[in-house]
C-alpha positions in Angstrom: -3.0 7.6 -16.4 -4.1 3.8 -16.4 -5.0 2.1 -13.4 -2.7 -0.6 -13.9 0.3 1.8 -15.1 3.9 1.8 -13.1 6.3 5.0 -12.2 9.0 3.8 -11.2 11.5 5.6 -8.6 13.8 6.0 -11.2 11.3 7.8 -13.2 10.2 10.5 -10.7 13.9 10.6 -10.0 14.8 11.8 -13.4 11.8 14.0 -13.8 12.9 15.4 -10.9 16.5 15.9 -12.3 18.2 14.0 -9.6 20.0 10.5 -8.8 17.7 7.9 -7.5 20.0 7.8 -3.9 19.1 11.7 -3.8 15.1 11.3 -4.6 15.0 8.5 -2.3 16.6 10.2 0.7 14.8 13.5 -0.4 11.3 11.2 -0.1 12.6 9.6 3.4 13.2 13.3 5.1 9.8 14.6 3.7 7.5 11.3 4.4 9.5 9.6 7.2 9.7 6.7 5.0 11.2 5.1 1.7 8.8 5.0 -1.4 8.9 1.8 -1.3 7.4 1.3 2.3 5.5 4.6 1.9 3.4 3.2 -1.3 3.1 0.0 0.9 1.6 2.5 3.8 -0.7 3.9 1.6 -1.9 0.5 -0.1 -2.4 -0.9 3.2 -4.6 2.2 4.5 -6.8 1.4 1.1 -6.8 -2.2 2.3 -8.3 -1.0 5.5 -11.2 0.9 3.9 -12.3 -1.5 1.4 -12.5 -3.9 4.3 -14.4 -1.5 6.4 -16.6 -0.6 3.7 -17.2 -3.1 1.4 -17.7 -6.5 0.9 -15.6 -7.5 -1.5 -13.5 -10.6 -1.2 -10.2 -10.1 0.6 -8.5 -11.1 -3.1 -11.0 -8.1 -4.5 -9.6 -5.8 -2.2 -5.9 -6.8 -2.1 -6.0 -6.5 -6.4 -7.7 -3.3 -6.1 -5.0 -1.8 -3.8 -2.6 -2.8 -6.8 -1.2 -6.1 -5.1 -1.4 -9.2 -7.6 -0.6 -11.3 -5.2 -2.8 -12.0 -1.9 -0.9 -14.4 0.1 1.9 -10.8 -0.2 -0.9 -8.6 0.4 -2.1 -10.4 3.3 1.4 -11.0 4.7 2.4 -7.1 4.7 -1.1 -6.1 6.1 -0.3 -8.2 8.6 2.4 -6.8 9.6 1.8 -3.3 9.3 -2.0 -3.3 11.0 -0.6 -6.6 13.5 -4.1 -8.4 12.4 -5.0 -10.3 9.1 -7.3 -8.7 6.9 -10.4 -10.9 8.3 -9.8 -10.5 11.7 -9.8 -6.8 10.6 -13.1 -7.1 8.9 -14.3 -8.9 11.5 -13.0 -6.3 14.6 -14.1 -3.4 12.4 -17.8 -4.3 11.3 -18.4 -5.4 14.8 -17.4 -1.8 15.9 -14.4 -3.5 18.5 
């Protein structure tokens, strides 16, 4: 699969051979979460690594956890981790 290719919910819905309401409250009851917040989850616990252990720019690492915008990026990592992704960096190199 490409790195830049999109499945969306509808798709694993019908490969699935259900409705997209039943896939998406299947998902919720397994994950504790929508897909849509769950693949934000999961981007954002990328986000955190890259910034742990690497020094790309923050725009490097918000593109490379498939966000093409970093102003979003920055505002949902934000709110998930309740710190922007430099003070991040900045608590995590220095070991706080």
């Amino acid at each position: 699969m490409a790195r830049n290719s999109f499945i969306s919910n509808g798709q694993l819905a019908e490969t699935g051979g259900m409705s997209l309401n039943t896939y998406a409250r299947l998902f919720k009851e397994q994950k504790g979460y929508s897909p849509h917040k769950y693949l934000l989850r999961m981007r954002v616990e990328k986000y955190c690594n890259l910034l742990h252990h690497s020094w790309l720019s923050i725009e490097q690492v918000a593109s490379a956890c498939g966000f093409s915008d970093r102003y979003y990026s920055t505002g949902v990592f934000s709110r998930t981790m309740l710190a922007s992704p430099g003070e991040y960096r900045r608590n995590s190199v220095l070991g706080n």
